[in-house]
N, C-alpha and C positions, 0 to 999 in steps of 0.2 A: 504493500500500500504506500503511494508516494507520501509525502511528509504533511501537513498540514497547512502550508503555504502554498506547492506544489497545487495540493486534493481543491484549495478554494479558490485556487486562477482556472484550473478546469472544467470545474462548477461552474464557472462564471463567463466563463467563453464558451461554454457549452449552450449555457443560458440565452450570451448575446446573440450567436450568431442563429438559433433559434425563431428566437423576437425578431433581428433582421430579416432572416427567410420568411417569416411570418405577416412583415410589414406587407411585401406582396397582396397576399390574398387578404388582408385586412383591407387595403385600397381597394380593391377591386370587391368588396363588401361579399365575401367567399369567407364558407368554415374553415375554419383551425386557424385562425388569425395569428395576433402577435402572442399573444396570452397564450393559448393553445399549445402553439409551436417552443413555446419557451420553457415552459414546462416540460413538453416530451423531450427537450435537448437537455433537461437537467437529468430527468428520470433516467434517460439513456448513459448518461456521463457516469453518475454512480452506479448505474447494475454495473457499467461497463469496468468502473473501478473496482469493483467487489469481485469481479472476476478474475483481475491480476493479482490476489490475495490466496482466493478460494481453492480448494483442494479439487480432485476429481469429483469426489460426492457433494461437495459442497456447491459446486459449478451447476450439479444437475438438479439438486434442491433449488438452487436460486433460477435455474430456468421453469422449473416447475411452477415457482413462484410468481414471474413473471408471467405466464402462461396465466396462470389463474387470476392473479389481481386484472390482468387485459381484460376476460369476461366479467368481471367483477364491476370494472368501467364501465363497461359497455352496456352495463345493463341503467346506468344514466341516465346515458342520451339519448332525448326524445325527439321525434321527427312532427310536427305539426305544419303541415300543408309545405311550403316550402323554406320554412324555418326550423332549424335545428337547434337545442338547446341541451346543455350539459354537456359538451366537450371539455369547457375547461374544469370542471368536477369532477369530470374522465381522468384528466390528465394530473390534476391533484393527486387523484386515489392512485392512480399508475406510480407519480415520479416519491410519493408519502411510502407507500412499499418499500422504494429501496432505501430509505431513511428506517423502517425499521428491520431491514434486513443486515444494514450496516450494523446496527442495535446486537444483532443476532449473533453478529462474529465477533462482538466484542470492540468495535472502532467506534467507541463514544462519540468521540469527537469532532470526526467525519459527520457524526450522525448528524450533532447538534450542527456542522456547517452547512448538509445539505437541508436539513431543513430549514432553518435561516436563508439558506440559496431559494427558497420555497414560498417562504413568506414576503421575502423580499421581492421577487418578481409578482405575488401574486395583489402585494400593496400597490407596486411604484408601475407596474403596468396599466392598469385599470384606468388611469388615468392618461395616457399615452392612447390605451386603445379607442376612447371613447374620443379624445379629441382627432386623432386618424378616421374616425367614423363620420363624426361632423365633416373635417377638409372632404372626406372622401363624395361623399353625400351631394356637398358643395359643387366640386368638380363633375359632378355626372350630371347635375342640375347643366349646368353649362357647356360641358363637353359631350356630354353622351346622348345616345340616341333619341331622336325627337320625332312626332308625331306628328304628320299634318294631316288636314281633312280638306279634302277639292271637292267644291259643288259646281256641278255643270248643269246646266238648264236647256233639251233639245225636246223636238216633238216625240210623241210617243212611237209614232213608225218609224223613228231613227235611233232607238235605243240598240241595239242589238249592233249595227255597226261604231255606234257611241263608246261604246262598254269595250267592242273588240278594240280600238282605237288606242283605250287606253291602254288596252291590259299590254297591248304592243310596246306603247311608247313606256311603259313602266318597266317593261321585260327589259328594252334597249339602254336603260338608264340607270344610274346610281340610288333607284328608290328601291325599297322594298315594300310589295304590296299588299298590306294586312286585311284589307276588305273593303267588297264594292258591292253597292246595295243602288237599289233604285226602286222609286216611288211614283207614281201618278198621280195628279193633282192636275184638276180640270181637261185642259186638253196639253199639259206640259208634262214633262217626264224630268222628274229632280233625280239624276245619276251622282250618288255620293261616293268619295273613295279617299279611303284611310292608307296612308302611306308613309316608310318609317325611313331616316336618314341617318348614318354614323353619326353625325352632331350635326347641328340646325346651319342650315345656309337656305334662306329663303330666296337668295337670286337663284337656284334651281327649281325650287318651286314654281317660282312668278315665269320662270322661262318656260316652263313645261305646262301654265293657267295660258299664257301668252298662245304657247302653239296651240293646242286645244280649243280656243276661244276661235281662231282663225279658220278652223272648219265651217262649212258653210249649216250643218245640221243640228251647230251645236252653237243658241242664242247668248246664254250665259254662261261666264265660268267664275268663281269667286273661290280663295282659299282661306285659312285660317290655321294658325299654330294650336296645335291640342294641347292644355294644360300639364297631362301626364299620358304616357306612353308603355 
């Protein structure tokens, strides 16, 4: 077992680089965030130290071990719709294991640093993850994919070429086309169509209401930015 100074820079760069691999999927608002990931780079640091220590039977207890505290996590995290909750609970009970396995073999000390390694990320994260959520949040507000809605206003007997019109010019272009409905109302035909952009540039829109408007069967075209997407 390395020395005590040695066992708490390992711990700890185990930790960071964890949380930095973690920052990733934290931005991109994706499970096993920074919290998550830091965790399992600590829990992994110490089994992995306990193993440079451990005898042959000792190696296969503690894989045992792990093995079983894994299902133990696992039985956690809950899936609700497309929200997942109890990872970092998972990962407490995972990386809290090999704090009392260190216990096991007699490395006090160790113990008391990985669990301090423990408490310390699961304090001073929390706070890191939650403001990364807010930037993150922020930036998809502005960067990320946007939603628009084209109203087109043609006769009823020109819907069918209308509709195929578009589905053309959406196929040919940088839109993605999430759905096209249309309605009758008196003797007009309102052709609605929802379509989704990598991030909002309304001079493609307005160019694509532009060409569309310049049909001869099609009276009106009007667009609008959707709220949420």
């Amino acid at each position: 077992m390395p020395d005590p100074t040695h066992f708490a820079i390992r711990v700890l760069v185990g930790g960071l680089l964890g949380a930095a691999i973690g920052f990733e999927r934290q931005w991109r608002q994706r499970g096993a965030g920074m919290h998550t990931s830091a965790l399992v780079a600590i829990g992994a640091a110490l089994f992995a130290l306990l193993g440079v220590v451990g005898s042959d039977k000792e190696s296969r207890i503690l894989a045992n071990i792990v093995t079983g505290v894994g299902f133990l996590a696992g039985g956690v995290i809950l899936r609700q719709g497309a929200s997942i909750t109890g990872l970092n609970t998972a990962a407490t009970i995972w990386a809290t294991a090999a704090v009392g396995a260190l216990v096991g073999v007699g490395q006090f000390a160790h113990a008391c640093m990985g669990a301090a390694g423990i408490l310390a990320f699961n304090l001073v994260l929390q706070p890191l993850v939650e403001l990364a959520d807010s930037r993150a949040v922020v930036y998809q507000e502005r960067h990320g994919r946007k939603g628009y809605r084209i109203h087109a206003i043609c006769d009823d007997g020109d819907t069918d070429d209308v509709r195929a019109a578009i589905v053309d010019a959406v196929t040919a272009s940088k839109l993605d086309l999430r759905s096209i409905t249309s309605e009758l109302t008196d003797q007009n035909r309102h052709v609605r169509v929802e379509v989704l952009l990598p991030h909002r540039d309304d001079s493609i829109i307005e160019r694509f209401a532009s060409t569309l408007s310049q049909r001869p069967d099609v009276r009106k075209v009007t667009w609008h930015l959707l709220d949420s997407n």
